[in-house]
N, C-alpha and C positions, 0 to 999 in steps of 0.2 A: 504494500500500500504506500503510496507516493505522502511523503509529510510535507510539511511548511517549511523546512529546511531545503528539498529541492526545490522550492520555487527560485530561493536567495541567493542559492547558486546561481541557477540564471541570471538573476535582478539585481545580484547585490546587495549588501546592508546598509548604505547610503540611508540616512535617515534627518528630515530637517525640520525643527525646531526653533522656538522663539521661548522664552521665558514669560510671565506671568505678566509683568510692567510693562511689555508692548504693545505698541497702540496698534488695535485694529487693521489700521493704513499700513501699518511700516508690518502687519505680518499680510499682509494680500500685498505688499510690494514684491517678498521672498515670493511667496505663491506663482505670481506671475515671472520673476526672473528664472525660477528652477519649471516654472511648466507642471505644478503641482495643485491639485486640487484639497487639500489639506495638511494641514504643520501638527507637531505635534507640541505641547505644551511642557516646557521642562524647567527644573530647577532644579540647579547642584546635580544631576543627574537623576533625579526622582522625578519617574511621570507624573503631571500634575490632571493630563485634560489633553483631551485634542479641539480641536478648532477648523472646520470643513466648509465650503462653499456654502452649505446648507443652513450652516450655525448662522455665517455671515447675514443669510436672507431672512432667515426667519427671528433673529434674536437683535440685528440692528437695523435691517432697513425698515424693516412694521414694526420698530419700538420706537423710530424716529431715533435713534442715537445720532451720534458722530463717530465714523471711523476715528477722525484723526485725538479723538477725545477721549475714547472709550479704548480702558487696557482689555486685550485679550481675558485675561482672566476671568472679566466680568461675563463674558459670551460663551465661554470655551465651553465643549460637553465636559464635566468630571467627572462622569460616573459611566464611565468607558469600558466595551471590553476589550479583551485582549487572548494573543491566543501565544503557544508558547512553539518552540522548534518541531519537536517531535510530535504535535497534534495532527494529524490527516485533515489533508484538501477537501476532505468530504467532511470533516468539521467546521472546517474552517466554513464551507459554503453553506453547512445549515444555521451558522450563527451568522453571519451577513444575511441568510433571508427572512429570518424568525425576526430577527432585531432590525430589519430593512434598514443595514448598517454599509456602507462601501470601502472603508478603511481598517485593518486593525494591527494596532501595532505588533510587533514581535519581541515575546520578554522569556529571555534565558539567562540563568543565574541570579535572576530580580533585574535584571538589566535591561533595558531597551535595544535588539539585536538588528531590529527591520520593520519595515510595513509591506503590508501587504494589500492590494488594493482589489475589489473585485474583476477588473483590467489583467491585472498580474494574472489571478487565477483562473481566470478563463482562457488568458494565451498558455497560460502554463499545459493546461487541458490539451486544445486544440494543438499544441506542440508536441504531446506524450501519444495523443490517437496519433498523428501521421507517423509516429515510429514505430506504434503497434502497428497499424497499418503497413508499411512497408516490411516490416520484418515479416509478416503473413504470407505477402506475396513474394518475397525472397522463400520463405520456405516453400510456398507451394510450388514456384516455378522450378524448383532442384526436387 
């Protein structure tokens, strides 16, 4: 059974973050320079909260806030899940549909390893079938 750990192979454990005092603005600035549709929220190395395009829409533009005014902190989700290395893709994907969740970080040793986006794991998928796939027809054709 393929786990969360071969996706990061592929993907890498590249992981970005903004602390708690960041305003709004200056973490959708990161968001747009990395091409990422969510940060995760950290301090001293302890997850606090992530913060998603989602959060952005519904917790400041229909509360009337101010990005450039409003710290992350106050918007971030905190009560996040999370999945660890050794969990199965097939976990992973019932807790993104159950919690209609698109991001979840990766924590091994208490640590923050990776994220994994429902993106990730659907290329992951469609990447793992064409290799089943071609290995079939290499064995059938011999």
């Amino acid at each position: 059974m393929k786990k969360i750990r071969n996706i990061l192979e592929n993907k890498g454990h590249q992981v970005y973050s903004v602390t708690p005092e960041t305003s709004v603005y200056d973490a959708l600035q990161v968001m747009m320079e990395k091409n990422i549709s969510s940060l995760l929220i950290m301090e001293n190395e302890a997850l606090r909260g992530i913060f998603t395009e989602r959060d952005y829409a519904r917790k400041l533009v229909l509360m009337g806030k101010s990005s450039k005014d409003t710290p992350i902190g106050e918007i971030m989700t905190a009560n996040l899940y999370t999945i660890a290395l050794n969990d199965s893709i097939d976990h992973c994907m019932e807790l993104m549909s159950n919690h209609k969740i698109r991001h979840l970080p990766v924590i091994d040793n208490n640590r923050v390893t990776g994220m994994v986006s429902i993106g990730d794991v659907v290329k992951f998928i469609i990447e793992d079938q064409k290799r089943t796939i071609q290995q079939l027809e290499s064995y059938i054709a011999s």
